[in-house]
N, C-alpha and C positions, 0 to 999 in steps of 0.2 A: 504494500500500500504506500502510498507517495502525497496524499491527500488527507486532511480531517475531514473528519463527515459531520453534518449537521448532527446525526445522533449523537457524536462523539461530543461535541460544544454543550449538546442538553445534558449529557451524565457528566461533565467537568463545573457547566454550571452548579449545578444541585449539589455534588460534592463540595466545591465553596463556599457554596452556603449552609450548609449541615456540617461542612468538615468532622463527617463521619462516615464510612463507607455505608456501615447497615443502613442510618438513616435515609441516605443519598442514595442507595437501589431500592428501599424501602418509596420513596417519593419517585423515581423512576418507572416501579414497577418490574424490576427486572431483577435476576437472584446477584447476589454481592461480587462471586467472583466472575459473573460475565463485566460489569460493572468494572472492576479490577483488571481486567482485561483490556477494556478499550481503553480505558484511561492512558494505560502502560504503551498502548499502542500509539496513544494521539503524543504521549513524550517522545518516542521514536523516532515518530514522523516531522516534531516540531525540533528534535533536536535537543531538547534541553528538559530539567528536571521542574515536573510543576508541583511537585507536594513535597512536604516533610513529613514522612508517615511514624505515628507514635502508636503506642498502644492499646492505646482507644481511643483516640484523636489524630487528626490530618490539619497541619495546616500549611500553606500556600508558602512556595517559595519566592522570594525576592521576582522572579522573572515569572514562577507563578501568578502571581498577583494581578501582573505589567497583563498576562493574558486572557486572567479573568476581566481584566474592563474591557477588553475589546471583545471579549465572545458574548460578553452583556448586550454590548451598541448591537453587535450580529444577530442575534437573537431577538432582539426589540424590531430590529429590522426587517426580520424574517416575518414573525409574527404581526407586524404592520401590513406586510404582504396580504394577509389574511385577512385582517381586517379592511383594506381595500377595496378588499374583493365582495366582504358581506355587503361592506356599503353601497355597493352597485347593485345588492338586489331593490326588490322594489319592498322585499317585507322584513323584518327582521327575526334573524334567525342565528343557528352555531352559539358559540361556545358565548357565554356573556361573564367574565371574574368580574365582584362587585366586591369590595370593604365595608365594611361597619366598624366603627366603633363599642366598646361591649358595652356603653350607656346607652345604647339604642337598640343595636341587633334585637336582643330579646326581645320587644316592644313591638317592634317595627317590622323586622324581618318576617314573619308566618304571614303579615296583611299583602305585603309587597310580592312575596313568591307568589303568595296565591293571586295575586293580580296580575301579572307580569303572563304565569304558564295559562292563564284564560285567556287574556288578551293576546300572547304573543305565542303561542303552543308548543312553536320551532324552536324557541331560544334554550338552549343548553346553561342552566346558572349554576356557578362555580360561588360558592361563598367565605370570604375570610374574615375570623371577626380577628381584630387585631387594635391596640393604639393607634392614633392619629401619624406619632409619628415613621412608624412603620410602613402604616398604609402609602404615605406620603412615597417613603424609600420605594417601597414595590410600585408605584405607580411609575416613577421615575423610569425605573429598571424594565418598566413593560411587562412586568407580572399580574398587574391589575388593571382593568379595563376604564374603573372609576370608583368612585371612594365614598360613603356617605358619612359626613362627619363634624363639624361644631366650625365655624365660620369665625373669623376669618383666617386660612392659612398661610395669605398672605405670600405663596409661590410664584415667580413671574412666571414657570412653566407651567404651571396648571392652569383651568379656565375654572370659576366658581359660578355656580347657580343657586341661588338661595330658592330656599323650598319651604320652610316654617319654622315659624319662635313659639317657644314654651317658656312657660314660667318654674322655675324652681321652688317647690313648697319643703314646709318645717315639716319634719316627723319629729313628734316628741312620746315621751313615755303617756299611756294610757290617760294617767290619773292626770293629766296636763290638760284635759279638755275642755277647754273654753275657759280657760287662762289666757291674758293678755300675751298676744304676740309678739315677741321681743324685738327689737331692733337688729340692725346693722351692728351697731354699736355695745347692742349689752350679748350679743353672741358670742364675743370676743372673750369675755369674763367666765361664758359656758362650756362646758367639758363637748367639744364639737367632734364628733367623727366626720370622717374625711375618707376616699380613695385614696390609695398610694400613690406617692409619686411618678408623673407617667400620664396620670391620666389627664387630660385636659379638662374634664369636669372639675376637677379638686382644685385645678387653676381657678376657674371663675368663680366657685362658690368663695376662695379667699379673699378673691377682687373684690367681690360683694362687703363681705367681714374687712374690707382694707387690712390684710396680713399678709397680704402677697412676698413681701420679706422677711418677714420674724413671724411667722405662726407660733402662737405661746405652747406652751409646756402642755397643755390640755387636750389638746389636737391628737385625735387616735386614729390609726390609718387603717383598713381593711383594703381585700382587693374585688369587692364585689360591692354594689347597692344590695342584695338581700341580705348580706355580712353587716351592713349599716343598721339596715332596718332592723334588725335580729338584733344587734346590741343594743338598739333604742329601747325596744321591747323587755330587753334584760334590767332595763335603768341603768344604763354605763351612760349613756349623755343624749344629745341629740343631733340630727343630720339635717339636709340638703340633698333631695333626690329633684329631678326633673318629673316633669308633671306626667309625661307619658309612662311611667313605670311605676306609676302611684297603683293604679288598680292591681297590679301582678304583683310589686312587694308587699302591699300591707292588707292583702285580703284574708292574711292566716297569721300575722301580729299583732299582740296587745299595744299597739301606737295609736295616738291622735295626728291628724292630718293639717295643717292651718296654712293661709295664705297669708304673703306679707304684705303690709300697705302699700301703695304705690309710691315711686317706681317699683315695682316688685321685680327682683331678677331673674334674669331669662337670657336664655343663650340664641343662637341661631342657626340650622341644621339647614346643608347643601348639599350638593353633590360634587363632587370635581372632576376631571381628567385633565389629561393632556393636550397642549393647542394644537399640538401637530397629529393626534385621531384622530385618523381615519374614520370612525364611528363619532363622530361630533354630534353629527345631526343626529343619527340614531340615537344618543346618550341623552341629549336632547328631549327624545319623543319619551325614553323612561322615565326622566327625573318628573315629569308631567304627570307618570305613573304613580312615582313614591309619595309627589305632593299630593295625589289625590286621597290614596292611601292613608294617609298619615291625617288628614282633614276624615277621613271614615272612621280611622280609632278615635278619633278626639269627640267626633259625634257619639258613637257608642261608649264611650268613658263618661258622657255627660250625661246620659240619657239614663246608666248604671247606678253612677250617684244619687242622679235623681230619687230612682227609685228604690233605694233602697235609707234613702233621707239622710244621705252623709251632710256632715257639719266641716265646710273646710274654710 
């Protein structure tokens, strides 16, 4: 052989990113020492050493490295091909990677699939739930098609579409109910659960509390909103969930629910890609999808409350 193969680019890919062989045939699909194999082959053929193999880790050599960013561009490139190609049908269909954020996915994600395969039957959904800024990286890298996630990211390479604001409401312990709503201000003073660092919600609910620098001593981190909710309920302190995941976390918690006075904080949820997608317009026709979607839960979360005479 004298040539790399595109197959060869996808299992060196995935290897640098897993820098683990199991993993890396594991995401491939194919058993470890075929895997092992081509790799050995495409150094051959390249001439030069692309791993430093350990013993249960791989990581990229010096010139390694130098040829993972180019088999990235190649790959984005190739896969652009594809996408070109859907775009010249007239309906949309194949493979569609979309992101979430995991303060959404849950919420959001079951309304959206199930809108998307009625409406669109052909399309193939590929879903990642991952942080902002993850999503962000794979978008870049051509592993994601587009992103849904908390506005603004503020990327010159990306195009943003805003799709809809929510307000972030108080979970407090039970016996809190219809007690005075606290402030901005005396939050700061309260034992506040928080997301770990990472998540972009835990950003804004601090901008809220102005602690975006020194969050006090009181500040407890979890990696989940039901992890939040669950220690509210415990009486460890109280949280900041966004209004869409109010009905799925506290339908089986002993919390109370309350709104803040106005301005009440609220984030803002879009969609993103890439300006140079091929799929623009199509991404386009779905985000149309999600906003609809996401105005369907909010109607059914209102109509829930209603009736069932929640006090928020």
């Amino acid at each position: 052989m004298d040539h790399v193969t595109l197959k060869q680019l996808r299992y060196f890919d995935a290897l640098a990113r897993h820098c683990h062989f199991g993993r890396a045939a594991e995401a491939c699909a194919i058993s470890q020492p075929a895997l092992s194999m081509q790799i050995k082959e495409m150094e051959q053929t390249l001439g030069g050493v692309l791993l430093e193999r350990g013993a249960r880790q791989v990581g990229l050599t010096k010139f390694g490295e130098g040829i993972a960013r180019r088999v990235r561009d190649i790959l984005r490139s190739v896969d652009e091909l594809g996408d070109f190609a859907r775009a010249s049908r007239d309906r949309l269909a194949g493979r569609l990677r979309i992101g979430m954020i995991p303060t959404i996915a849950p919420y959001l994600l079951p309304t959206v699939i199930g809108n998307l395969a009625r409406i669109h039957p052909e399309l193939d959904i590929h879903v990642r739930e991952t942080l902002t800024q993850k999503l962000i990286q794979e978008l870049a890298e051509g592993r994601l098609d587009t992103a849904i996630v908390a506005l603004p990211v503020s990327e010159p390479s990306l195009a943003e579409v805003a799709l809809f604001s929510e307000n972030f409401l108080l979970v407090r312990p039970g016996e809190d109910e219809g007690t005075p709503v606290p402030s901005s201000e005396a939050l700061r003073e309260m034992r506040l659960l928080l997301l770990e660092e990472g998540h972009c919600f835990r950003d804004q609910a601090l901008s809220f509390c102005n602690m975006q620098s020194s969050p006090p001593r009181e500040v407890l981190d979890a990696n989940s909103l039901s992890t939040l909710v669950q220690m509210v309920s415990a009486g460890i302190g109280v949280t900041l969930i966004p209004e869409m995941a109010v009905a799925v976390e506290t339908r089986r918690a002993s919390v109370s629910v309350a709104r803040f006075k106005n301005p009440q904080p609220s984030r803002t949820i879009g969609m993103v890609w890439r300006k140079t997608s091929p799929l623009a317009r199509q991404l386009l026709e779905i985000s149309e999808v999600v906003r609809l979607s996401a105005e369907t839960l909010r109607k059914q979360h209102a109509t829930g409350s209603a009736s069932r005479g929640r006090r928020t």
